[in-house]
N, C-alpha and C positions, 0 to 999 in steps of 0.2 A: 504387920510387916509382910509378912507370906502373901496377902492382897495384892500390896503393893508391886511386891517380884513379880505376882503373878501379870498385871496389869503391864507391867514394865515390858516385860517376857513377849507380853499379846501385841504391843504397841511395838516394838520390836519384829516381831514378825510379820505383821502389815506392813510395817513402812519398808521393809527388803522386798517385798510383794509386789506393794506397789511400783518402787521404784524400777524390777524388774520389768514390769510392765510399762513402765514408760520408756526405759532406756531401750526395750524391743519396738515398744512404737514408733518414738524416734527413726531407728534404723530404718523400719520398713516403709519409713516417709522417706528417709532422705537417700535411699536407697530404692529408687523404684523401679519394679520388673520390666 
């Protein structure tokens, strides 16, 4: 079970990562200098 959380836990924190980093690419696209 503690696996599991932990897994949960990791996958969890990539996909906030990632999604950070698309919603800042996003911007920097649709936003350009």
């Amino acid at each position: 079970m503690g696996h599991d959380l932990l897994v949960e836990a990791l996958e969890d924190f990539f996909a906030t990562s990632c999604t950070k980093r698309f919603v800042a690419k996003i911007l920097s696209t649709s936003r350009p200098v």
